[in-house]
N, C-alpha and C positions, 0 to 999 in steps of 0.2 A: 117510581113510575106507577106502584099502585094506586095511591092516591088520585094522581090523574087521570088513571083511566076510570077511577068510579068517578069523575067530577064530569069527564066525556060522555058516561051513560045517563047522567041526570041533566043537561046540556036540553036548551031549550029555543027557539030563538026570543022569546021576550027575553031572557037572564044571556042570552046569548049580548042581544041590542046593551041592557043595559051595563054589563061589564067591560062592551069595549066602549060607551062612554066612560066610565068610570078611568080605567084604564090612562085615557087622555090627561088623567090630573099630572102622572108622573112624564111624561113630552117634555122635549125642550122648550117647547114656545111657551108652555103655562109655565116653565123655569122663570123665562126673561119674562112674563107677564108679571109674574108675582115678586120677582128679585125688583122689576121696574119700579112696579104699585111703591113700594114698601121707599126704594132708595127716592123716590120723586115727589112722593104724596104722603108718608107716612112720617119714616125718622131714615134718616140715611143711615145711622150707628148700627139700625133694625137691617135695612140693604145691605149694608157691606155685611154682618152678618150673614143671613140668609146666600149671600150671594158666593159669601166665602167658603159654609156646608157644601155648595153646589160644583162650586169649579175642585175644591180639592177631592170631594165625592165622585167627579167625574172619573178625575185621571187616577184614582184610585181604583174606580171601579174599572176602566181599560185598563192598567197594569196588571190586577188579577186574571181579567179576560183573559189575555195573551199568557200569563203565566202558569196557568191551570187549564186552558184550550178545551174545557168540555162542549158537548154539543151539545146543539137544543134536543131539546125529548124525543120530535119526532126524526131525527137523524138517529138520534138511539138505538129509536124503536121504529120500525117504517110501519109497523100495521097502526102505530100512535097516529090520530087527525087532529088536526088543530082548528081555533075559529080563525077560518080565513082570513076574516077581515084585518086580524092580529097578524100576519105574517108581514105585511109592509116595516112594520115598524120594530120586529124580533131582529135586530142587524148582531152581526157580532158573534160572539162566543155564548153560553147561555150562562156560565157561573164569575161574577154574582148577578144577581139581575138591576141592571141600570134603572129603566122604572122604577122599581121597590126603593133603592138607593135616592134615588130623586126625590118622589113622592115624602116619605120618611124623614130626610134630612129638611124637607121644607115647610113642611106644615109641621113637623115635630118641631123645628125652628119658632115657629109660627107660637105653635102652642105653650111652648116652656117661656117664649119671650114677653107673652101678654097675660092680661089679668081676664079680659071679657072670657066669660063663661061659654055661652053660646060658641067664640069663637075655637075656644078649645075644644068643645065637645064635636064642634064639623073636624077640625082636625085633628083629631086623635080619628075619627071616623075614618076620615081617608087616610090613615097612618094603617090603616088594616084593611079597608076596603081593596085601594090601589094593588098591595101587596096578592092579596086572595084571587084579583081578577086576574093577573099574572099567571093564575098557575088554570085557574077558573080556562081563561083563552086556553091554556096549553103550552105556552110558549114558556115556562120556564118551571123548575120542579121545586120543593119545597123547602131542598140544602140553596139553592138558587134564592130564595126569596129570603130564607131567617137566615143566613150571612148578611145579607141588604143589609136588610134591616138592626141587625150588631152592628153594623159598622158603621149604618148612619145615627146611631143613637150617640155611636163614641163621639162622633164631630158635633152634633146638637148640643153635649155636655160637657164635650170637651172646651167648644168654644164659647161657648157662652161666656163663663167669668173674664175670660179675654175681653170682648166685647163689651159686656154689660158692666162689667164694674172693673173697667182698666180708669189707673188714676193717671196717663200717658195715654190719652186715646193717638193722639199723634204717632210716637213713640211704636206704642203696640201696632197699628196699623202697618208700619214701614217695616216690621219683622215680620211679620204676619205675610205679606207680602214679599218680601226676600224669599221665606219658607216656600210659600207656593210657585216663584217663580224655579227656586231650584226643584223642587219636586218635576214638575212639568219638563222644566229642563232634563230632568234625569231619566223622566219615562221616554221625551223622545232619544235620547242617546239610546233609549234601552232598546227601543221600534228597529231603530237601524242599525246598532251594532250586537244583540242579541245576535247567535247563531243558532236561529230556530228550525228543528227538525224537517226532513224534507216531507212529509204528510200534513205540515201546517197549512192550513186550509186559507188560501191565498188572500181573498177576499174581506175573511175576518182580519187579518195582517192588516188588508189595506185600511178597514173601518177604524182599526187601532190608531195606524199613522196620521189618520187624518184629524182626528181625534187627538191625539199629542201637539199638531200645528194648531189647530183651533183654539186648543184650552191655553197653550203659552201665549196666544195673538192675543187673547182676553183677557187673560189675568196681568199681562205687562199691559195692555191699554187701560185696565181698570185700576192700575198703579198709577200711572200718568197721570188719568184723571183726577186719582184722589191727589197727588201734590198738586196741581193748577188749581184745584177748587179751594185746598185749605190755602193757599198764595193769595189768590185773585180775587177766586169768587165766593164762596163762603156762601153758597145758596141756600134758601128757607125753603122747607118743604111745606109748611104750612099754608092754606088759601082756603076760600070760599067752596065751596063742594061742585059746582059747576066748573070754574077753571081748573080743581084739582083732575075731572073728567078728561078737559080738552088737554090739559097737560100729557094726559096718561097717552088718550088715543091717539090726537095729533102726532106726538111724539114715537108710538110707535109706528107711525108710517114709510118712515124715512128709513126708523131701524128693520124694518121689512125687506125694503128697495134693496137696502147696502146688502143684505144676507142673502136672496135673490135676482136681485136687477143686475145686482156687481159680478156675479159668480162667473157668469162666462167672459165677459170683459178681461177681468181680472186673467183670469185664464188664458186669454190673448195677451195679455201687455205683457205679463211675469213668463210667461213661457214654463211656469212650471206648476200645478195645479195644488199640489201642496204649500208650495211657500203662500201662493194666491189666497188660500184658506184661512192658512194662518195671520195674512195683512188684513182678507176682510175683516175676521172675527177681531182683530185689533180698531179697527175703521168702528164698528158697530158700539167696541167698549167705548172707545173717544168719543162719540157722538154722544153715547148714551150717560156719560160719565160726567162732563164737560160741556158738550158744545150744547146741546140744549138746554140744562141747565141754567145758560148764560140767560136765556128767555124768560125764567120765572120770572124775575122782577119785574119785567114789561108787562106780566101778564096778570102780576099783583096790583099794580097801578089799576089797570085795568080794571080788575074789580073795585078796586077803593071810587074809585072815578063813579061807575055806576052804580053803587051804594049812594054817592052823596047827590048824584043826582034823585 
């Protein structure tokens, strides 16, 4: 806490502004933005990578949550302030910190998978930025952040040789996924048959649970997808730099709606707001996995067509 509180007395609002942009890089939506980019327009082998840091860094990172229940700083400490703007999105338990775990597993992804220079040196940048602004806001203390950040390095280099030079990309994929579906499986057994002390703090409970149905709806839809696409579709991520654009954004529009548009629907039809979570986030991976994908080739014509015109 000492740490933080000398970071609270040099606290500005320009360093204020710019660390809760920074900050943003570790979010979920820059997650699906950059797992998208990569699985859509880049190399899928790069996606399911990146994407696979991300879902099993999740439910890794809320299993510890719930099983170490520390508080954020200023529950610690009440005379501790935080930047406000930063408290929206501090949900949960404070150890380890999600952010730091994000950020770190994805762009350290990023970094160890590619050769361009520049792009390794922005990300290793935000591999320490992200993590600093974390504690920079207040919202998490410095055992919070370097655990993250161990534990996202383990998965950036654990899975790599998996990925990067599996001579069974098929093969490896389908355990890999097994792996993660039990895992997920095993933390939501844990959400609701855990017999967690009566001072457990209700709410973080609830962020967990919801959290265990989300990440099992995603990681079994992004199973799915991957056998329909090596089956059926077998899509190029390859195109022209303008369709690879409209691919990206078009394409996230719809995965907006479903995460969004669907939420209280769902919640009406399913009668139960967790199962609801966990079909959207399943709905999101199928789309994003599959159902669009079937599009690229329309959309490679497309280009070839206005090239030869």
């Amino acid at each position: 806490m000492e740490f933080l509180k000398w970071l609270q007395e040099i606290r500005n609002p320009v360093c204020d502004a710019i660390f809760s942009f920074i900050t943003m890089f570790g979010e979920e939506t820059i997650f699906i933005l950059i797992g998208l980019l990569f699985y859509w327009c880049i190399s899928k082998k790069q996606g399911y990578y990146l994407l696979s840091i991300g879902l099993i860094g999740t439910v890794l990172n809320q299993f510890l949550k719930l099983i170490f229940r520390i508080p954020r700083p200023w529950v610690q400490d009440e005379s501790f302030k935080i930047v406000e703007s930063a408290r929206e999105q501090a949900t949960g338990y404070s150890f380890p910190s999600g952010h730091t775990q994000t950020s770190v597993g994805i762009f350290g992804g990023i970094a160890l998978w590619n050769k361009n220079k520049t792009a390794k040196i922005i990300c290793i940048a935000l591999c320490v930025l992200v993590p600093f602004s974390r504690m920079y806001l207040g919202v998490h203390t410095p055992l919070d952040v370097g655990v993250s950040v161990l534990l996202a390095l383990v998965l950036v280099f654990g899975l790599y040789p998996l990925l990067r030079k599996a001579s069974n990309e098929i093969k490896t994929m389908r355990i890999l996924f097994v792996v993660m579906t039990i895992f997920a499986s095993v933390f939501l057994m844990f959400v609701h048959l855990n017999n967690f002390p009566a001072d457990v703090d209700e709410e973080n409970l609830a962020h967990g649970t919801e959290t265990a149905y989300k990440m099992l709806g995603v990681i079994l839809g992004l199973w799915l997808s991957f056998e329909i696409d090596n089956r059926y579709i077998k899509f190029q991520t390859k195109s022209v730099w303008w369709v690879q654009v409209l691919k990206l954004v078009v394409g996230l529009l719809p995965i907006l709606a479903i995460k969004s548009g669907l939420k209280n629907p769902l919640y009406m039809l399913l009668g139960n707001e967790l199962i609801a979570d966990g079909f959207r986030y399943f709905l999101i991976a199928i789309f994003a996995g599959f159902v669009w994908p079937i599009t690229f080739k329309y959309w490679n014509k497309l280009s070839k067509k206005q090239v030869g015109e």
